[in-house]
Structure formats: structure tokens, C-alpha cells
Phi, psi and omega in degrees: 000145214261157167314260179350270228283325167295310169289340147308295183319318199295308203292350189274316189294348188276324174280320124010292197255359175314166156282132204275155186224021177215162154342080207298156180287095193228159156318306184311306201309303168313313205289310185304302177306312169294316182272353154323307191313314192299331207269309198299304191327286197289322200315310234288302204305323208284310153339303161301311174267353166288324213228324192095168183302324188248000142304338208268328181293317184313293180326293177309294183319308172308299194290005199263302180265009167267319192292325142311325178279304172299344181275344174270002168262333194251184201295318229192159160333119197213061203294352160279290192311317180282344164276355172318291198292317166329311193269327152289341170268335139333298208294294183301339194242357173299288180358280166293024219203303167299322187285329180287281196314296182269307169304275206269004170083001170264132203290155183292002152285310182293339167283259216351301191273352148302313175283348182288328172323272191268023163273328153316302170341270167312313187296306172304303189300317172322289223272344187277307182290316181258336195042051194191134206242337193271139176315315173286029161257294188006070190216359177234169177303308154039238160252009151313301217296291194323272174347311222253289210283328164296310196299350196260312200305281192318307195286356202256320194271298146003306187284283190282335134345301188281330183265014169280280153009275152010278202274340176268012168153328201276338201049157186325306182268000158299288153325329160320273167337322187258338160294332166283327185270325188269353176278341190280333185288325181316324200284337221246315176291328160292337183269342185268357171088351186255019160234094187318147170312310209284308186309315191288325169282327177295319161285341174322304219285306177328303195291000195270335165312280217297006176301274176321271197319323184279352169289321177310267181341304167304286192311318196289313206302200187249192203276331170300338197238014154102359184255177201237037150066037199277336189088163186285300161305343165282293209304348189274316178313289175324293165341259162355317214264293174337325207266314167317314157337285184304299172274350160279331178277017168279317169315298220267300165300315172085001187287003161249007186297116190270122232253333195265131168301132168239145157278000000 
């Protein structure tokens, strides 16, 4: 057996037994996934008008690549740090989603198929490199990055989904309603067999943004505009409070740690 065959042979086996650097897929994951959408929404807006529009984007931005850079410095799976990086990247990708929309004047029809435009991207570029789409690979730098640049493309594509959605007629708990209808159809196709898992998680995980945020959003906004005037700031707290809960008792149980190796 050649030195070269060996250090092959090494690194595959080493890509095997890495620490996994995201999350097994539970009921928590879900439950969890939403209310980030929801938090990140009202956080963004709540930001904009306590700080104004371009601190509050400086502010998101920053907290967005530090909360990235710890979550690519540590080894393994981690549920503080890695739902840290969720909720920022909610917060950061409402941002960029709002900065197309209000800054610059482009309307939430024409963005939607741009971020779905560029999460195809990323998704091809993935699939191309790795030959493989699924969370239970996470096990290289990699395919962290791939990972990463998919989950800020969904929440970013989301966003402007829901507030498309929103603004032509359905309004917030209206939209709430079609989304909750429309996350159910990947899992029902899946259960049916007529949808691979990897494909079935990935649209689940698109819809729950805008699923989260327009729920968020009816509870915050006021009675004119169809919501139940809870304001941005509880609901963000109550959120937030919600989210803690939850991942500390996962930090503590240990009950999302994805236990088997995968390549």
C-alpha cells in the first residue's frame, strides 16, 4: 500500500469519526427553528427603529460573523453556540432581505426569485463539490461553509416570501395559515415515500422562516394592520426567553447530539 493510499485511507477514516457540527433532526430542532425565525424577525425590526436602519445593520452584521466565527472555531456540535449562530443569522439575513426591499427599492416579488436564485446556486455548488446535500455530512470545513451560506440563502429567501405573501392580500396570520399548511406537505410526501429525506428537509427547513416571522410579526404588529398589537419588544423577549429554555435544556440532555458517523 502506497504513503498516498495511506493518507487517503486516513483522511476518509478521520472524516467518518469527526464530530458532527450541527444537529440530529428532533421535534426540539423544529420547535427551536421557528422560534429563531420569529425572534430574528421582530429582533431586526425592533433594532431598526431603537438604533436606526444602518447601526442596526452594522450591529447584526457584527454579531452575525462573530457568531459564525465560534461557531467554525469549535469541534463538535454545541447548542449554545450553534443555535448563537441561528439566531443571528435570522437577525442578519431579516436585514439583508429588508436593505433590498426598503434601501434600495426592490420589491419582495423580485427578490424572492432572486434569493430562491441564489440558494439553487449554493445548493449546485454543494452538490457539485460534495456530492451530497445532507446535515449528516457536516463533518468538514467545507462543507460547514456550504452549509452555513445555505441556511443565511433560506432565511434571507423567507423573509421576503412571507412579507410577499403578507403584503398582496393574505396578511400576517393569514400567511401564518398558509405556511403551516404548506410545511406539512414535504413531511406527508416523505412519509409517502415520494420524497428523499434530504430534499424533504431542506424545503421543510425554507418554510419555517416564513411560517416563524409571519406569526411573530401578527403578534407584534397593531390592530390596523391585522395583528394583536403584542409590540416588537415583548414579543422578541417572550421569544428569545422561549429559545433559551429550549436549548439550554438540550445543552444539558444532550438529546440532539447526532450519535452515528456519517460521511
Amino acid at each position: 500500500m502506497t504513503t498516498d493510499h495511506l493518507a487517503q485511507s486516513g483522511s476518509k477514516h478521520h472524516m467518518r469519526h469527526a464530530a458532527s457540527k450541527v444537529p440530529e433532526v428532533t421535534a426540539y430542532f423544529w420547535i427551536i427553528k421557528v422560534l429563531t425565525t420569529g425572534m430574528g424577525e421582530t429582533a431586526s425590526d425592533f433594532l431598526a427603529h431603537w438604533l436606526g436602519p444602518l447601526p442596526a445593520v452594522g450591529l447584526g452584521g457584527v454579531a452575525f460573523v462573530t457568531a459564525l466565527v465560534v461557531q467554525f472555531t469549535v469541534r463538535r456540535y454545541v447548542a449554545a453556540v450553534y443555535w448563537t449562530a441561528i439566531v443571528m443569522v435570522s437577525v442578519f439575513g431579516t436585514m439583508a432581505a429588508d436593505v433590498l426591499h426598503v434601501g434600495l427599492g426592490v420589491s419582495y416579488a423580485l427578490s424572492t426569485p432572486l434569493f430562491m436564485a441564489a440558494l439553487a446556486a449554493v445548493f449546485a455548488f454543494w452538490y457539485r463539490s460534495e456530492r451530497t446535500l445532507s446535515i449528516h455530512s457536516i463533518r468538514t470545513r467545507r462543507r460547514e461553509t456550504f452549509y452555513w451560506a445555505a441556511v443565511l440563502a433560506t432565511f434571507a429567501l423567507g423573509t421576503a416570501a412571507g412579507d410577499l405573501t403578507a403584503t398582496v392580500g393574505l396578511g400576517y396570520l393569514g400567511s401564518a395559515v398558509l405556511y403551516a399548511a404548506a410545511i406539512a406537505v414535504p413531511a406527508v410526501a416523505h412519509r409517502r415515500g415520494s420524497l428523499n429525506a434530504v430534499t424533504a428537509f431542506w424545503c421543510a427547513y425554507v418554510i419555517t422562516r416564513p411560517l416563524g416571522a409571519s406569526i411573530a410579526d401578527w403578534m407584534a404588529v397593531n390592530h390596523s394592520r391585522g395583528g394583536l398589537n403584542l409590540g416588537l419588544g415583548p414579543v422578541t423577549l417572550s421569544w428569545t426567553v422561549a429559545i433559551l429554555g429550549f436549548v439550554g435544556y438540550l445543552a444539558a440532555s444532550q438529546k440532539d447530539v447526532q450519535r452515528t458517523p456519517n460521511v
